[in-house]
PyMOL commands that place a pseudoatom at each C-alpha (Angstrom):
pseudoatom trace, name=CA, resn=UNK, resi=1, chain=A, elem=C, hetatm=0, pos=[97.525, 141.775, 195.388]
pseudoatom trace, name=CA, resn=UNK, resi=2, chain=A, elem=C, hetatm=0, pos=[95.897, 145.074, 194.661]
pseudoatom trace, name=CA, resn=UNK, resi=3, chain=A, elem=C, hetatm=0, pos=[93.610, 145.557, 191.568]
pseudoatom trace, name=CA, resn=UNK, resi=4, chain=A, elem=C, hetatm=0, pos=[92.473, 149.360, 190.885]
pseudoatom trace, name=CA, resn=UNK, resi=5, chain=A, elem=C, hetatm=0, pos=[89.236, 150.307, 189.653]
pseudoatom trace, name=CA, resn=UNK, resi=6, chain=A, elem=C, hetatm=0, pos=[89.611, 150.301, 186.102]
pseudoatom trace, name=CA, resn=UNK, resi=7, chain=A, elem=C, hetatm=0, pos=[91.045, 147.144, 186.247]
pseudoatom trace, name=CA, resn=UNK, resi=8, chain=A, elem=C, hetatm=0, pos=[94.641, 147.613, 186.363]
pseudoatom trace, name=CA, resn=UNK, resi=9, chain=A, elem=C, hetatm=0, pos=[97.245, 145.461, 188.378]
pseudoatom trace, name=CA, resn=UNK, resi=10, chain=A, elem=C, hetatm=0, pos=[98.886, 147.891, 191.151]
pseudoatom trace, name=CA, resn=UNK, resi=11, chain=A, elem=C, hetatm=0, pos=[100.472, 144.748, 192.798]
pseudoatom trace, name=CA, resn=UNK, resi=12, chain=A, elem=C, hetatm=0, pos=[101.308, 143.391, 195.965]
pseudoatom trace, name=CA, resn=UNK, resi=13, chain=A, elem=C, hetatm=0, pos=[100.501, 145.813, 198.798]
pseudoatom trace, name=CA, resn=UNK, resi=14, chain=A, elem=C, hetatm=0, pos=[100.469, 146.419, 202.862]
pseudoatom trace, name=CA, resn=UNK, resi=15, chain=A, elem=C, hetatm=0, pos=[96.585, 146.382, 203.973]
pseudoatom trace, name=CA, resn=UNK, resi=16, chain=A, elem=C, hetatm=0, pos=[96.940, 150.084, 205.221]
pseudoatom trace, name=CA, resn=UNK, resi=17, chain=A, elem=C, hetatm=0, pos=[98.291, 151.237, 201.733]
pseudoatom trace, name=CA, resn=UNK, resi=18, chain=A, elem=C, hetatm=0, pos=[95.608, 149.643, 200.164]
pseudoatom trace, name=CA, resn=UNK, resi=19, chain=A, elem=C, hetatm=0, pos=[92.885, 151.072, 202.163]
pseudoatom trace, name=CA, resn=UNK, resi=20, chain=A, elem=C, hetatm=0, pos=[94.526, 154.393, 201.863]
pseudoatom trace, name=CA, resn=UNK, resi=21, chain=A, elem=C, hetatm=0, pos=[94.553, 154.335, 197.940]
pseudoatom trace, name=CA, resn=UNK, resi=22, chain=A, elem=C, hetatm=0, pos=[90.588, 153.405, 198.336]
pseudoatom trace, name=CA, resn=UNK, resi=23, chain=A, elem=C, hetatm=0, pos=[90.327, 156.227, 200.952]
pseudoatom trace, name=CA, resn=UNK, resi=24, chain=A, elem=C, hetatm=0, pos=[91.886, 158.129, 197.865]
pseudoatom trace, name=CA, resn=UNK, resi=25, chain=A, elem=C, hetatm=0, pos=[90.092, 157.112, 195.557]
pseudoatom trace, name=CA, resn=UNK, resi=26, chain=A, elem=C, hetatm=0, pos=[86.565, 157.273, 197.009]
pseudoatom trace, name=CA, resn=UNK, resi=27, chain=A, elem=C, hetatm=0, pos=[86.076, 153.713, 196.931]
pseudoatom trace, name=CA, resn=UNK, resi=28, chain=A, elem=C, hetatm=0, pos=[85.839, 150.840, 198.905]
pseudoatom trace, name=CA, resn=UNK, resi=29, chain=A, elem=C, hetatm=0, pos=[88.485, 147.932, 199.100]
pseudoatom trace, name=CA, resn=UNK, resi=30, chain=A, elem=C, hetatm=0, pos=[86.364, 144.557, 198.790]
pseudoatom trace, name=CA, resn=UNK, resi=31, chain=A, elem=C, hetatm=0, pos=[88.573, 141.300, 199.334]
pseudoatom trace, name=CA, resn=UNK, resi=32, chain=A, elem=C, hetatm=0, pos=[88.066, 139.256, 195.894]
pseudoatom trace, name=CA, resn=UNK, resi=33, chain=A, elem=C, hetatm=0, pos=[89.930, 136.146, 196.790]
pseudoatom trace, name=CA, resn=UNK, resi=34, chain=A, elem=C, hetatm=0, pos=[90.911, 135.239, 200.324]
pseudoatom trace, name=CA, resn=UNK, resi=35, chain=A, elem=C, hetatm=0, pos=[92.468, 131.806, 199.746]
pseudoatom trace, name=CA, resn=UNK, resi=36, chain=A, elem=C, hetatm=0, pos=[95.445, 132.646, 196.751]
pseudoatom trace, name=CA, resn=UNK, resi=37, chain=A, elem=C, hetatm=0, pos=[98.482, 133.160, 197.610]
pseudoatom trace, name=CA, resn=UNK, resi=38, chain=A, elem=C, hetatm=0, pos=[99.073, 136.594, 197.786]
pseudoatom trace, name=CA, resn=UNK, resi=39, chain=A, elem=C, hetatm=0, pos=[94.847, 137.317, 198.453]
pseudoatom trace, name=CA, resn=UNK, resi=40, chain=A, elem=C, hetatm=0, pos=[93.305, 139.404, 195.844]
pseudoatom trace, name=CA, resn=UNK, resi=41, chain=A, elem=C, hetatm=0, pos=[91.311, 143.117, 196.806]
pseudoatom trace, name=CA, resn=UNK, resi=42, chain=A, elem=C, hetatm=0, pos=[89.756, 145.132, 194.704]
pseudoatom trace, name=CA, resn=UNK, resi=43, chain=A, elem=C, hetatm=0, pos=[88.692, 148.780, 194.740]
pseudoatom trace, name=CA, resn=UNK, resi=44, chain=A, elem=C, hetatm=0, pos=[85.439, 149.291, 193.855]
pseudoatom trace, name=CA, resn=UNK, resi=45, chain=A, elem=C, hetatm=0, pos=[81.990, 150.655, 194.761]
pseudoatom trace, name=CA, resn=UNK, resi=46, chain=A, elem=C, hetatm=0, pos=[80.905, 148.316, 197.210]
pseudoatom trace, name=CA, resn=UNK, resi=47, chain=A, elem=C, hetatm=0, pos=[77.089, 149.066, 197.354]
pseudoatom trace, name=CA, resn=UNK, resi=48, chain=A, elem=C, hetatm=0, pos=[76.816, 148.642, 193.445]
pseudoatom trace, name=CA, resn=UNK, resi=49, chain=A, elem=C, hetatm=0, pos=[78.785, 145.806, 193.157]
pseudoatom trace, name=CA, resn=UNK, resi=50, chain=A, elem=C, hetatm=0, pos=[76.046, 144.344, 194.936]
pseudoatom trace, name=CA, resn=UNK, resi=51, chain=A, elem=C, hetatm=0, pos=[73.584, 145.376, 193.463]
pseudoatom trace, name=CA, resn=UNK, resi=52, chain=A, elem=C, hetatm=0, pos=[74.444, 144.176, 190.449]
pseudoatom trace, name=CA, resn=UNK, resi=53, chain=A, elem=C, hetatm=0, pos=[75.219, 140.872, 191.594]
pseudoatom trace, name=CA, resn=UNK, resi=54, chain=A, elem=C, hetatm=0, pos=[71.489, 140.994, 193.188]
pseudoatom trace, name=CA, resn=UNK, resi=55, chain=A, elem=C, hetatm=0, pos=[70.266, 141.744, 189.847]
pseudoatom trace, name=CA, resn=UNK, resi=56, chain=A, elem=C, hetatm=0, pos=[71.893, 138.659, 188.226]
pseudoatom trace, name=CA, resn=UNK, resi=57, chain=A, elem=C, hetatm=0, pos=[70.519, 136.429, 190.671]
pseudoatom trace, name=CA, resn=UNK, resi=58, chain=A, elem=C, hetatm=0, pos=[67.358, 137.730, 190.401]
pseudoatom trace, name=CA, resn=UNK, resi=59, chain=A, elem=C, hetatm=0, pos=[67.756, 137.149, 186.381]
pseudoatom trace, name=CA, resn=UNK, resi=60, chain=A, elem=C, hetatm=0, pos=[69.256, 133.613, 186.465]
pseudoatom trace, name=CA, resn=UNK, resi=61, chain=A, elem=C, hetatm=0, pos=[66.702, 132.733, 189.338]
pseudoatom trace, name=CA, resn=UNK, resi=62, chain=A, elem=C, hetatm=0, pos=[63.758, 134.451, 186.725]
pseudoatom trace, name=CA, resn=UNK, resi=63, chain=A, elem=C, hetatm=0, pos=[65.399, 132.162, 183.868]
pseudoatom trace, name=CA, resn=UNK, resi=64, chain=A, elem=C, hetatm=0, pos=[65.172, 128.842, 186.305]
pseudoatom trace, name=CA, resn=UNK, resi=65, chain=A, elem=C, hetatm=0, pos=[61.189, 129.820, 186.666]
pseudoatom trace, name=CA, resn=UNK, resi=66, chain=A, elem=C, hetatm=0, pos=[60.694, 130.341, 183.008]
pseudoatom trace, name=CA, resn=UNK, resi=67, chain=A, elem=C, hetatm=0, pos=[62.353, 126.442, 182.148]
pseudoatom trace, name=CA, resn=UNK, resi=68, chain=A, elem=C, hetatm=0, pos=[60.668, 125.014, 184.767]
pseudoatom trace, name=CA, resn=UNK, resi=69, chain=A, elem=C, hetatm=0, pos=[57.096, 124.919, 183.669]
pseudoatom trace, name=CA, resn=UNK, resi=70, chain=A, elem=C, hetatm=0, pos=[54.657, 122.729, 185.973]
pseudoatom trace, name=CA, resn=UNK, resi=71, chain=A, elem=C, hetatm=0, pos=[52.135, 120.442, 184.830]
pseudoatom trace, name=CA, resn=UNK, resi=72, chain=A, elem=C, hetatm=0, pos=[48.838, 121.739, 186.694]
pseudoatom trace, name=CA, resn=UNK, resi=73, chain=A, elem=C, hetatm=0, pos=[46.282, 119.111, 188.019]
pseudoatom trace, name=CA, resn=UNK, resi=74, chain=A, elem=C, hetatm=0, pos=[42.641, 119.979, 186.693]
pseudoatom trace, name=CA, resn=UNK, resi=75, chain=A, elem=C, hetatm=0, pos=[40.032, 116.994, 188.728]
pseudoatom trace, name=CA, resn=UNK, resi=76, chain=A, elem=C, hetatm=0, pos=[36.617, 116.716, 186.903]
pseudoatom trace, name=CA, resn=UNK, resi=77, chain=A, elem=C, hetatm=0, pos=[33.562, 114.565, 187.361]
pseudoatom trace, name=CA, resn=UNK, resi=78, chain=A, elem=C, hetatm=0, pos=[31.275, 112.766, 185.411]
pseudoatom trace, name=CA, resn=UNK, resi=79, chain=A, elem=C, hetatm=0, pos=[28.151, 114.887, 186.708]
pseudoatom trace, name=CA, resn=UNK, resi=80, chain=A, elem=C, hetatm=0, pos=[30.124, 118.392, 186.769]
pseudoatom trace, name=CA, resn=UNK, resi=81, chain=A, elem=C, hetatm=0, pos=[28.078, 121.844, 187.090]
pseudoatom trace, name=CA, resn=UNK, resi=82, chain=A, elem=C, hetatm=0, pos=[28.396, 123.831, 183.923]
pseudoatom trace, name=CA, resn=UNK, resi=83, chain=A, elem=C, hetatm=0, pos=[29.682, 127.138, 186.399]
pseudoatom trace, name=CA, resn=UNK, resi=84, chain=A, elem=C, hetatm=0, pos=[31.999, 124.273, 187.911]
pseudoatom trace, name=CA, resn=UNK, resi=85, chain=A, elem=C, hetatm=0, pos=[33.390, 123.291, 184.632]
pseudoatom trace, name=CA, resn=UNK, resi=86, chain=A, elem=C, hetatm=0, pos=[33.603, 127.055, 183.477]
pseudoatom trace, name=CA, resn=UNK, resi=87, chain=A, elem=C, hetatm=0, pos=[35.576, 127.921, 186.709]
pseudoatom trace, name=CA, resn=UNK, resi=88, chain=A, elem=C, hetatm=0, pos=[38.024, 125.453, 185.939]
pseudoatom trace, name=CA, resn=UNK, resi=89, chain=A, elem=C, hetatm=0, pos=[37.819, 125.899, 182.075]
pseudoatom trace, name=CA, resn=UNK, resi=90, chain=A, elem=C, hetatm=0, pos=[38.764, 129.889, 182.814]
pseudoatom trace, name=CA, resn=UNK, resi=91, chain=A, elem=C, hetatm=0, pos=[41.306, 129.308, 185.247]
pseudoatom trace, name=CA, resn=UNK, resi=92, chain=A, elem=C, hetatm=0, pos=[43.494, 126.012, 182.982]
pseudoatom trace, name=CA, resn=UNK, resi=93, chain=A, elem=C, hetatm=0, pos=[43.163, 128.613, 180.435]
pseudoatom trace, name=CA, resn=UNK, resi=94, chain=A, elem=C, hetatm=0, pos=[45.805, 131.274, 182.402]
pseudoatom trace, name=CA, resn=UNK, resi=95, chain=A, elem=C, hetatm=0, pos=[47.814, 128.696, 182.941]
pseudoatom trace, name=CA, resn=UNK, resi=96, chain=A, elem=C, hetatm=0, pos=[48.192, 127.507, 179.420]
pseudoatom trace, name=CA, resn=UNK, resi=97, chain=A, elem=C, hetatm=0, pos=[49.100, 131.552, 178.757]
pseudoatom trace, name=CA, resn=UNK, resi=98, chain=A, elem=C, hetatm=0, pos=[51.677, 131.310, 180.789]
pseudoatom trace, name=CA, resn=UNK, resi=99, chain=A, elem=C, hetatm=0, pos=[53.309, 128.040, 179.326]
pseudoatom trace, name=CA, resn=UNK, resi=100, chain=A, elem=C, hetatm=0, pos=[52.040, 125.779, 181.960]
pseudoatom trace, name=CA, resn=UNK, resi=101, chain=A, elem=C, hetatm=0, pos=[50.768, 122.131, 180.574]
pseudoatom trace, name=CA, resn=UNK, resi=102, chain=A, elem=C, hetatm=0, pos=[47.327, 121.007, 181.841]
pseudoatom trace, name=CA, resn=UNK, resi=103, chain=A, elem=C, hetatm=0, pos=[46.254, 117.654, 183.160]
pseudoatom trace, name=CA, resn=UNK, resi=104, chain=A, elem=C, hetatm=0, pos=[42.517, 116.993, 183.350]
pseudoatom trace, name=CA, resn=UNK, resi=105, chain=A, elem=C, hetatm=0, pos=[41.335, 113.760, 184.924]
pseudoatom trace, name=CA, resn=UNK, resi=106, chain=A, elem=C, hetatm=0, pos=[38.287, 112.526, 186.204]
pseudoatom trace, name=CA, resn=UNK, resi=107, chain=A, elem=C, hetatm=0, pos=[38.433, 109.690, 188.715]
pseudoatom trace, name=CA, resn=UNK, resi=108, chain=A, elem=C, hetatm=0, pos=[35.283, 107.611, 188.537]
pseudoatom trace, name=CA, resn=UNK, resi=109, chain=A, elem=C, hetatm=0, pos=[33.145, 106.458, 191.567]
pseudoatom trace, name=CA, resn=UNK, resi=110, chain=A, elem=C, hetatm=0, pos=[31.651, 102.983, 191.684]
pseudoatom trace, name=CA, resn=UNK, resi=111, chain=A, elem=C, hetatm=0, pos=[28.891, 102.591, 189.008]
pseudoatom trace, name=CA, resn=UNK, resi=112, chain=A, elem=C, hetatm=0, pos=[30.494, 105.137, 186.817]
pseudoatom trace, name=CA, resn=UNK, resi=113, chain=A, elem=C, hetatm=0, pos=[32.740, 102.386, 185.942]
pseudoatom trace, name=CA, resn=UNK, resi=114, chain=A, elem=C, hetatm=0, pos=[30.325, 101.418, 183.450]
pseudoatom trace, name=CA, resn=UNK, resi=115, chain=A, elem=C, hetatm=0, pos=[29.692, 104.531, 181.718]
pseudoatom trace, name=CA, resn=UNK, resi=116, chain=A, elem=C, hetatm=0, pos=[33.438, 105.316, 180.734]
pseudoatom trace, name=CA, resn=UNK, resi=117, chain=A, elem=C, hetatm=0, pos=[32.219, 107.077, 177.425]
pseudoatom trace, name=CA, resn=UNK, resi=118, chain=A, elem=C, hetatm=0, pos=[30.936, 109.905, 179.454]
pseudoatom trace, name=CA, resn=UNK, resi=119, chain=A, elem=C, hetatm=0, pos=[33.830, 110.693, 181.678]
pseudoatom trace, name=CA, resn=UNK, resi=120, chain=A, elem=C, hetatm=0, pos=[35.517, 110.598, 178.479]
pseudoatom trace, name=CA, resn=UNK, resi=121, chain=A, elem=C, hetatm=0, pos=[33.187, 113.169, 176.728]
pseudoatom trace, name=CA, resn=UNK, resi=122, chain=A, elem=C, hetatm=0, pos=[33.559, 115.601, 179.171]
pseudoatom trace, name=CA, resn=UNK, resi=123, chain=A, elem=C, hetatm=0, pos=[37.316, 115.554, 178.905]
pseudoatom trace, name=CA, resn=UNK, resi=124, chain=A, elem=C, hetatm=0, pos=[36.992, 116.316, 175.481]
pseudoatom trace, name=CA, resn=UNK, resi=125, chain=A, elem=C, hetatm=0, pos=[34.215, 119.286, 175.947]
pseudoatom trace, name=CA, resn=UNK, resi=126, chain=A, elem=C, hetatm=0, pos=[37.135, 120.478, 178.368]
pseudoatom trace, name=CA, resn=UNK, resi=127, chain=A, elem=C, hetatm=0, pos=[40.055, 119.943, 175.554]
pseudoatom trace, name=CA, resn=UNK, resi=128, chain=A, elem=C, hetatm=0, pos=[37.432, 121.730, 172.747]
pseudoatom trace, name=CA, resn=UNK, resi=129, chain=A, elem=C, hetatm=0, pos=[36.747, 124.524, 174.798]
pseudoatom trace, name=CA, resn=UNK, resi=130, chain=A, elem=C, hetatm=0, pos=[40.591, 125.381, 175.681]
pseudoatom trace, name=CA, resn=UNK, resi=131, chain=A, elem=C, hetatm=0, pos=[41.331, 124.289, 171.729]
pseudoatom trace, name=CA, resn=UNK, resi=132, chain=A, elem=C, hetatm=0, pos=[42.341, 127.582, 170.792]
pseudoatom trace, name=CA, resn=UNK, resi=133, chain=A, elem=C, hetatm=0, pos=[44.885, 128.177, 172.993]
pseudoatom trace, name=CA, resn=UNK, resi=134, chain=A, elem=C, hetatm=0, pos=[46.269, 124.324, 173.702]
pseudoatom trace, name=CA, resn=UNK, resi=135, chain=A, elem=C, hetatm=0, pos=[46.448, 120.940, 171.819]
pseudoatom trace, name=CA, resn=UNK, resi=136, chain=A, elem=C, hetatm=0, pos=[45.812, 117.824, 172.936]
pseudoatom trace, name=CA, resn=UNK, resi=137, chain=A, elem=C, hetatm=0, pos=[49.477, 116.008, 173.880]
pseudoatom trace, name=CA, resn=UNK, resi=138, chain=A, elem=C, hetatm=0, pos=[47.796, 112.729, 175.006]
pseudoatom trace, name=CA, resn=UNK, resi=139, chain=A, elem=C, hetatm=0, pos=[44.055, 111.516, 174.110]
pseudoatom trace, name=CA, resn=UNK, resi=140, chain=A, elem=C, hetatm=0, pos=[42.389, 110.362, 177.021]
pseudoatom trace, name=CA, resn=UNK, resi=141, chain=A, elem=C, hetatm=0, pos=[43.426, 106.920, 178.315]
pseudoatom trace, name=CA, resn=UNK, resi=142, chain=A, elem=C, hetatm=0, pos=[41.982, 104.692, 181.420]
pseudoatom trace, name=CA, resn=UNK, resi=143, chain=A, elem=C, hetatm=0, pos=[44.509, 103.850, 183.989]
pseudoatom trace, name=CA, resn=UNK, resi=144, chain=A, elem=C, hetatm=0, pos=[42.325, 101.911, 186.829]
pseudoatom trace, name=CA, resn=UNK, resi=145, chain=A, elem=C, hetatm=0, pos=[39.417, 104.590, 188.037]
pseudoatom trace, name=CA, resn=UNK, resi=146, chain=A, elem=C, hetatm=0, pos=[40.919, 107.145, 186.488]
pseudoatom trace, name=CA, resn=UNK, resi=147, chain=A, elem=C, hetatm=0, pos=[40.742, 108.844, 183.006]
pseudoatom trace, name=CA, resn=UNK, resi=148, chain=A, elem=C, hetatm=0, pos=[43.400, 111.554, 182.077]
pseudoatom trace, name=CA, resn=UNK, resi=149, chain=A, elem=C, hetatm=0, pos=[44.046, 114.138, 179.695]
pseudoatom trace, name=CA, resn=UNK, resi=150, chain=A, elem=C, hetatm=0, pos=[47.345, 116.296, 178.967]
pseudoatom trace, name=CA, resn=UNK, resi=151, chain=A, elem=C, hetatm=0, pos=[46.694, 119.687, 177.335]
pseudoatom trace, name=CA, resn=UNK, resi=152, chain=A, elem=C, hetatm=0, pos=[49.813, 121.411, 176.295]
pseudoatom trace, name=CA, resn=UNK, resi=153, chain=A, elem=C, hetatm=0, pos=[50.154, 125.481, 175.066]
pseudoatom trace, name=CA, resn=UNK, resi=154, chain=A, elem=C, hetatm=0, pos=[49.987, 125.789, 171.592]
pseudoatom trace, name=CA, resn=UNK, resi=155, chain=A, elem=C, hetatm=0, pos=[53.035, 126.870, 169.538]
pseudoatom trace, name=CA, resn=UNK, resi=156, chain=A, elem=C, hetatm=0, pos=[53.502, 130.477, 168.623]
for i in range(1, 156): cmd.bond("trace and resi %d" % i, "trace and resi %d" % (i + 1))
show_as sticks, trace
zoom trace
């Protein structure tokens, strides 16, 4: 089964007919559908019926990236270096530009234990700092020796 270039239905046709009407035509023949009975061919432009099915991957494959946004890992400490905590304050910020939700944790060390308020303060400096661009999705919360926060882009 032979379809033309505009579309059209020319029927059922010998191999060497069909290439000749390509030939004819200017065109390539590209074989559609292999396993119906009779096989389906096309003439087309080969070279920009690939491209265009490149481009549509690349789109749907673009549209995949754009749904699936990742939750990046920030680690603080209790003791962090204000150029430390800037560093990572600057860089959660890009990523809650580009959709991304933040998760800021600080995993305490032995007597730290004891001074949970402080660990906690500094996850809130973090969440203050990054307020105009992100709300807080989750306050932080203790799980074991670790304290977490989840930052998420605001709304436009």
């Amino acid at each position: 089964m032979v379809i033309g270039p505009n579309g059209e239905k020319m029927g059922v046709k010998k191999l060497e007919d069909a290439k000749t009407l390509a030939n004819y035509a200017g065109l390539d023949l590209v074989l559609m559908s292999e396993n119906s009975t009779p096989a389906v061919a096309k003439i087309m432009d080969y070279n920009k019926y690939r491209y265009e099915r490149q481009k549509k991957l690349k789109e749907t494959q673009k549209k995949q990236r754009e749904s699936n946004k990742e939750v990046k890992e920030y680690r603080l400490s209790v003791t962090i270096d204000v150029h430390d905590f800037e560093t990572r304050k600057r860089n959660a910020s890009e990523y809650l530009k580009k959709g991304h939700k933040i998760k800021a944790f600080i995993r305490f060390k032995g007597r730290q234990m004891a001074h949970t308020e402080l660990g906690r303060d500094v996850l809130l400096k973090f969440a203050n700092e990054l307020s105009d661009i992100s709300q807080i999705e989750s306050e932080p919360k203790l799980e074991g020796k670790q304290m977490f926060l989840l930052l998420a882009p605001k709304n436009k």
